[in-house]
N, C-alpha and C positions, 0 to 999 in steps of 0.2 A: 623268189620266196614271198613277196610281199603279195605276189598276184594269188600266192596260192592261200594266205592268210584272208585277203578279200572272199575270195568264190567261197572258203568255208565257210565264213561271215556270212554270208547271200546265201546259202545253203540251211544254215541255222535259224536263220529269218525266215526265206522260206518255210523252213517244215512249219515252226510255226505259225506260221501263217495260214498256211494252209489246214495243219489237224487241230493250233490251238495247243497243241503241248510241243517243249523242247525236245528236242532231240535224246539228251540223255533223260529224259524221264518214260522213254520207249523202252529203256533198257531197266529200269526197276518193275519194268512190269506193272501188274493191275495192284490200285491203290488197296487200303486193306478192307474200307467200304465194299469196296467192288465186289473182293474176294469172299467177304459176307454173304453178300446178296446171293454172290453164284451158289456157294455153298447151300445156303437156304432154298432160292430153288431145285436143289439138287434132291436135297433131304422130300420136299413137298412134292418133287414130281413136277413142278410145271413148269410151262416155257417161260421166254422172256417179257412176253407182253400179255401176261396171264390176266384175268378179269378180276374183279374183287371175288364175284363168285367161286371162279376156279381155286384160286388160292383157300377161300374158307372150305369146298368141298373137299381140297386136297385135305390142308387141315383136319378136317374130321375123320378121314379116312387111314391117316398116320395116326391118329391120339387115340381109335380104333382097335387097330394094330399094337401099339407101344403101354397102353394102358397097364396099370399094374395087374388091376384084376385080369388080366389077361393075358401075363407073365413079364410085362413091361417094367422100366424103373419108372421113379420121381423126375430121373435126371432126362430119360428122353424124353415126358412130357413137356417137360421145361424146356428141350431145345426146339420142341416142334411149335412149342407155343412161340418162342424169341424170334424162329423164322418164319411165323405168320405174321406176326407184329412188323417183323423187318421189312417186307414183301409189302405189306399192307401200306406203311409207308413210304414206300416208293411211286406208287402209283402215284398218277397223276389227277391233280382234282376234275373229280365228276365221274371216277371211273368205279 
């Protein structure tokens, strides 16, 4: 019993170790940052390693689209604005 409480010990370390998160934080799944971010590129259209450009052409191509004068709300201007903001701050500096 005690050997099998060690190797899980070694095994929890392990993952650790190795990806940097425990084991049980595999199992909550993606933080709620994350699930932002995904969300926002999803709404924009672009990949993950999108340019500042990409993001602002997506941007304007959605607020295009969702505009009111062009049968859009307030509110989806707003979300398309929040996930450029968010998008935009993720990048990394210089990009």
């Amino acid at each position: 019993m005690s050997r099998l409480l060690i190797l899980a010990a070694l095994a929890v370390l392990g993952c650790k170790m190795l990806t940097g998160r425990w084991p049980w934080e595999f199992l909550k799944g993606k933080s709620r940052r994350e699930q932002e971010v995904l969300r926002a590129r999803k709404l924009l259209s672009v990949r993950s390693n999108a340019t500042h450009a990409e993001i602002i052409d997506a941007h304007k191509r959605l607020l295009a689209a969702v505009h009111p004068d062009r049968g859009g709300t307030n509110e989806q201007v707003h979300e398309a604005n929040a996930a450029r903001d968010l998008l935009l701050e993720t990048l990394p500096d210089g990009s």
